[in-house]
N, C-alpha and C positions, 0 to 999 in steps of 0.2 A: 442927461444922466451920466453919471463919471464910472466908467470900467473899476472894477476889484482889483486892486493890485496884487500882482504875483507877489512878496515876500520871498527873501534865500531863505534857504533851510535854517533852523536854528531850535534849539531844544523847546519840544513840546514847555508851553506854560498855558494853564490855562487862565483868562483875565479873573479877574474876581467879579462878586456880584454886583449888579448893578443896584447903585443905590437911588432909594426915590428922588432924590432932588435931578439925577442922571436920566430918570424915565422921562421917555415922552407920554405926553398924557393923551394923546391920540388913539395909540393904539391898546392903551388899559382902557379908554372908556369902551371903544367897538367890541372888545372880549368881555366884558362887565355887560355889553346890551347883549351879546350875541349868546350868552350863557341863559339870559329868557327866556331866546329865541329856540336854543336848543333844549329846556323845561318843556317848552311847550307843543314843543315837534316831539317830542320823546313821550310822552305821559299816557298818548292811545295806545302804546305798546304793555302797557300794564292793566287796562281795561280788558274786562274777560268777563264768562257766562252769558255771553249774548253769538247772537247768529249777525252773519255778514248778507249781505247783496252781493249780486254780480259787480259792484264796483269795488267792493272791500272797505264798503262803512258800516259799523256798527246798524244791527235794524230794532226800532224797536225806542227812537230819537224823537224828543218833544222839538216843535216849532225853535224853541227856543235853542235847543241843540244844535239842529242845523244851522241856524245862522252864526252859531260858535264857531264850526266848523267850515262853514265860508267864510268867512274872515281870518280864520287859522290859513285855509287854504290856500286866500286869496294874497296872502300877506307876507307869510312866513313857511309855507311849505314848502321843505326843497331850498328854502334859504339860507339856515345855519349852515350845515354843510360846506355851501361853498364860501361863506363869510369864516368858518373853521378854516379852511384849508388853506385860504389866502393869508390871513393869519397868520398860520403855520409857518410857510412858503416865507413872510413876512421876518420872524422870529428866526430861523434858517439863518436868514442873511447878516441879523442881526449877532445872532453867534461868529457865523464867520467871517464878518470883517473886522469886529473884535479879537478874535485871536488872529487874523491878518495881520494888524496894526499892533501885537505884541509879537511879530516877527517868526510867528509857526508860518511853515510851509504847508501848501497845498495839502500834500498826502496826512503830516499831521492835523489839520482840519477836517479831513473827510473822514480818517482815524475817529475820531471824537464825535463827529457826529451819527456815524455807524454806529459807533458804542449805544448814544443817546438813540436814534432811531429804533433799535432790538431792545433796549428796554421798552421803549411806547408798546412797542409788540408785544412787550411780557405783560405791560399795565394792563395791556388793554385784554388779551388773552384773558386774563382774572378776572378783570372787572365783567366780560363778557359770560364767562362760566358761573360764577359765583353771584351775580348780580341782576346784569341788564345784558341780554344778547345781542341787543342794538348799539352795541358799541363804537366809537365811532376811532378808538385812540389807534388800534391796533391797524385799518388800513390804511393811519395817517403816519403813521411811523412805517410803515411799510412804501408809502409815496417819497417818506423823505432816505430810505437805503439809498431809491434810484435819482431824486433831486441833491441826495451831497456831492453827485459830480456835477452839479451846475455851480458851486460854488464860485469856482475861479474862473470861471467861461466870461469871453468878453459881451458888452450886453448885446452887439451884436449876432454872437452866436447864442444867447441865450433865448433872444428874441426869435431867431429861429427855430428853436428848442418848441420856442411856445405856442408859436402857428404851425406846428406839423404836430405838434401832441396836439392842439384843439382840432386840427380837421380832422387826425384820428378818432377823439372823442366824438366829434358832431356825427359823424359818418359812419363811423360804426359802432363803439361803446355806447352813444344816448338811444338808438334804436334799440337795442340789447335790453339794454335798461330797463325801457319804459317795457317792452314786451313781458319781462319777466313782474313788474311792480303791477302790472295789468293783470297778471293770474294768482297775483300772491295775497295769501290772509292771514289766517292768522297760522301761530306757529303749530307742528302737530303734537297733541297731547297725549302722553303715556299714560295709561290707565291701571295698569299694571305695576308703575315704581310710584314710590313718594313725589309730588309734587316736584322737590325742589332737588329729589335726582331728575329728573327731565328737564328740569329748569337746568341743570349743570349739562346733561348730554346736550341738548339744542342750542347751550350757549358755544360748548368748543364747538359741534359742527359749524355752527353760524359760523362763530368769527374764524374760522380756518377757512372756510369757503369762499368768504367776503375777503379777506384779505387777498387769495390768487386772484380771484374775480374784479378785485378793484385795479391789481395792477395786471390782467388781461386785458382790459377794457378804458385802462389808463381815466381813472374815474380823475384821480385827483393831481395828476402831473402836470397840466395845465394851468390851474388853479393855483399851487406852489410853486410853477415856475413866475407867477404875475405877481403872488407877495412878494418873489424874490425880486422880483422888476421894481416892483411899488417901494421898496427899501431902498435902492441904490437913486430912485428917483427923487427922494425926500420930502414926494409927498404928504404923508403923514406925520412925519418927525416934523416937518417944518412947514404944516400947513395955509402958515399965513405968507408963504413964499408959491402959492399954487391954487391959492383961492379960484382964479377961473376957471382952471382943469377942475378942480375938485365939484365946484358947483353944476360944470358942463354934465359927469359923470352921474353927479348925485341926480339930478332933474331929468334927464335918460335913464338912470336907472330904476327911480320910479315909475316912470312911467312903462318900461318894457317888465317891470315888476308885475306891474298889473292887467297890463294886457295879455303877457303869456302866460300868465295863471287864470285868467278869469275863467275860461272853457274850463279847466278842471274845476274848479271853488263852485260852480253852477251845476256839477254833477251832484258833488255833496252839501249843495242847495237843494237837490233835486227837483232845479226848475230844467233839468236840459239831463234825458236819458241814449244818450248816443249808443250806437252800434260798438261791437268790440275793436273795429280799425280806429273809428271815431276817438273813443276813449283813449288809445294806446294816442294816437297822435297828440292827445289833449296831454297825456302824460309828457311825452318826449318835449312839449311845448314848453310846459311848466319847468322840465330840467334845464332845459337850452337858458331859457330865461332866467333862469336861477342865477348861473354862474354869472352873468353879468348884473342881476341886480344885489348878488352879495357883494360884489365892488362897489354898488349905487351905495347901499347903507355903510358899509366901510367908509367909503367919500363925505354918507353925512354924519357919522361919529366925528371925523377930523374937522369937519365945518365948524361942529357943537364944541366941538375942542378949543376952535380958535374962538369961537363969541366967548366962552367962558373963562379964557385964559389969565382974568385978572380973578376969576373963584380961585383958579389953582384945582388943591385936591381938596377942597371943603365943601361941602353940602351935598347935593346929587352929586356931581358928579365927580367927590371923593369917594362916594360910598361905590357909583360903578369902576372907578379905575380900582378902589381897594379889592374886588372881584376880579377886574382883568389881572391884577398883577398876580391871585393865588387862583389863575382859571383851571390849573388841572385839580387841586383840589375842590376848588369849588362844582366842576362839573362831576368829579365822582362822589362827593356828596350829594349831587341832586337824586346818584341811583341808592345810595345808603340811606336815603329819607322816603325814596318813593315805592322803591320796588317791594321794601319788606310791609311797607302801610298799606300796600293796592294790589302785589299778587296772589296768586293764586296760594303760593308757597308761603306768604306771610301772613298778616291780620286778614287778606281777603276783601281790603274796602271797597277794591274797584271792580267786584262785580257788580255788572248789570246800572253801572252809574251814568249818566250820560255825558257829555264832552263838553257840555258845559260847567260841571261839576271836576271834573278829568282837569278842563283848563288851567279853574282857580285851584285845582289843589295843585298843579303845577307853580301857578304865581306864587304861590304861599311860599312852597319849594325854594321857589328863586329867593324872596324873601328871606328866609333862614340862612342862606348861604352868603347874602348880603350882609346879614347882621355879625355872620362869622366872621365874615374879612376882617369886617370893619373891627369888630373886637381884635385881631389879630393887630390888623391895623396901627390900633393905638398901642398895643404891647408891644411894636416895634416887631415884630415876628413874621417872618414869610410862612407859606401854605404847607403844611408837613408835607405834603408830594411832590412841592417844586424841590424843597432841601432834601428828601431823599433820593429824589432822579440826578440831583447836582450831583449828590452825592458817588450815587453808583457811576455818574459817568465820567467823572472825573478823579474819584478817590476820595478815597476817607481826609488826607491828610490837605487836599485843595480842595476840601467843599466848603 
């Protein structure tokens, strides 16, 4: 991997956009899968009128629900996240070695992306109040305040960066973690205000509390500093220059994909009712495992990248990079189609429905947000949320 070059000072510019023939197709398709992945992790948060278990599953689930639910579990719980973050972390580096190479200095880079980081925090703040309280924008923009000083860090110190934030993480933050996901259900209900003021009060509490707590417990700084790794490695950008790294990662990451999720996915199988230590460690197992199998499916988006490299952006996996390239729009559209059709505060459809039902109105979800791209797509038009976040953070007159 080749270190970041310092740059001398020289007047803030920022590059212009990237155009598609410039993109890698890499990392639009993994943001194009991983926005599913996040539909489908996200959609039990809008299911309500039902009673929980000691485990915090809906009760009251047909056969067929459960096995929805173990293969959600087993597959993709706990996965978006850290395929978001790395991402992120990913996109990070991609900004700033771009305005590197147009000759901004460090502090103008970290400038810029502080700007861009406290907007994610505004986005997501909203989207959290006004929408879905499981918002994920605002303690990912609050991971990248503390990763824009990794910017210009050699990769050796970055690398350092990265094993003393994961052993913080494994050691103390994923215990925390799972302890607190082991007593948690669902949100509490105001009986007393309109639905959709409680729905606004639980969303600021949430995301203010989740944003110190993420970076207490340094949820996602590890995670961010590995996209930031995985960028300057050229792994994904130039995947057919890394094929055995990439395949080595992908085939480990399957498989610790599903060996440290299977103990929790068998809970909510409920063929395996463990004790509450039991559980909590079946959780912490599932997060541990998480972060390295979101780099396994990251590994095989770039794989899929490379077989398909003579599609280009046409057919599938036009339609998912046309999702990866508008993924903030497209991800707050998945809460502008679900939240008002399934909560409590909206039409009300997701009461008492079961998770197999929850799923496919998730896939559908993703679906819709697919067809927007692609409409977009072809009008030649980016995501109205990526051009107005360009916009705020760099100015009306360079966006």
């Amino acid at each position: 991997m080749s270190t970041t070059p310092l740059a001398t000072a020289s007047p803030p510019a920022p590059p212009r956009s990237i155009t598609k023939a410039e993109r890698s197709l890499a990392p639009d398709i993994a943001r194009g899968g991983m926005l599913l992945f996040i539909a489908l992790a996200n959609v039990p948060v809008h299911m309500w009128g039902m009673g929980v278990d000691q485990y915090n599953h809906f009760t009251g689930q047909s056969s067929a629900d459960h096995i929805a639910l173990f293969i959600e579990q087993l597959v993709i719980a706990e996965r978006s996240r850290p395929m978001f973050a790395i991402l992120y972390g990913f996109g990070i580096a991609v900004m700033a070695s771009r305005m590197f190479a147009r000759g901004m200095d460090p502090k103008g880079v970290r400038k810029v992306l502080r700007r861009r980081s406290w907007w994610l925090v505004a986005f997501g703040f909203l989207h959290a109040v006004f929408l879905f309280y499981g918002d994920i924008l605002a303690p990912y923009g609050a991971a990248g305040l503390i990763a824009l000083f990794f910017v210009h860090l050699s990769d050796k110190s970055l690398k350092r960066w990265l094993v003393w934030s994961s052993a913080y993480l494994v050691v103390i933050g994923l215990p925390i973690l799972a302890y607190s996901y082991s007593g948690s259900g669902a949100p509490p209900v105001f009986t007393d205000v309109p639905p959709y003021v409680g729905q606004m009060v639980i969303g600021a509490v949430v995301s203010l509390s989740l944003n110190v707590i993420s970076l207490l417990l340094a949820m996602f700084i590890p995670l961010v500093a590995a996209g930031m790794m995985l960028q300057r490695s050229g792994w994904i950008d130039h995947p057919s220059e890394h094929l055995p790294q990439l395949k080595k990662v992908f085939i480990t990451g399957m498989i610790v994909n599903v060996l440290s999720s299977l103990p929790y996915a068998l809970v909510a199988l409920g063929a395996w009712e463990p004790t509450t230590p039991l559980f909590v460690g079946s959780i912490y197992l599932t997060l541990l495992g998480g972060m390295y199998a979101g780099l396994g499916y990251i590994c095989g988006f770039a794989l899929l990248a490379h077989r398909l490299r003579n599609v280009g952006r046409r057919g599938v996996p036009g339609m998912l990079a046309a999702v990866g390239e508008r993924s903030l729009t497209c991800y707050l559209l998945q809460s502008f189609i679900m939240a008002p059709l399934l909560t409590a505060w909206g039409l009300g459809l997701g009461e008492d429905i079961g998770y197999l039902t929850a799923f496919g109105c998730a896939f559908g979800t993703w679906l819709v947000t697919v067809a927007v791209a692609v409409a977009l797509d072809k009008a030649g038009k980016r995501g109205p949320f990526e051009v107005l976040l360009r916009r705020l953070t760099y100015g009306p007159k360079r966006a």
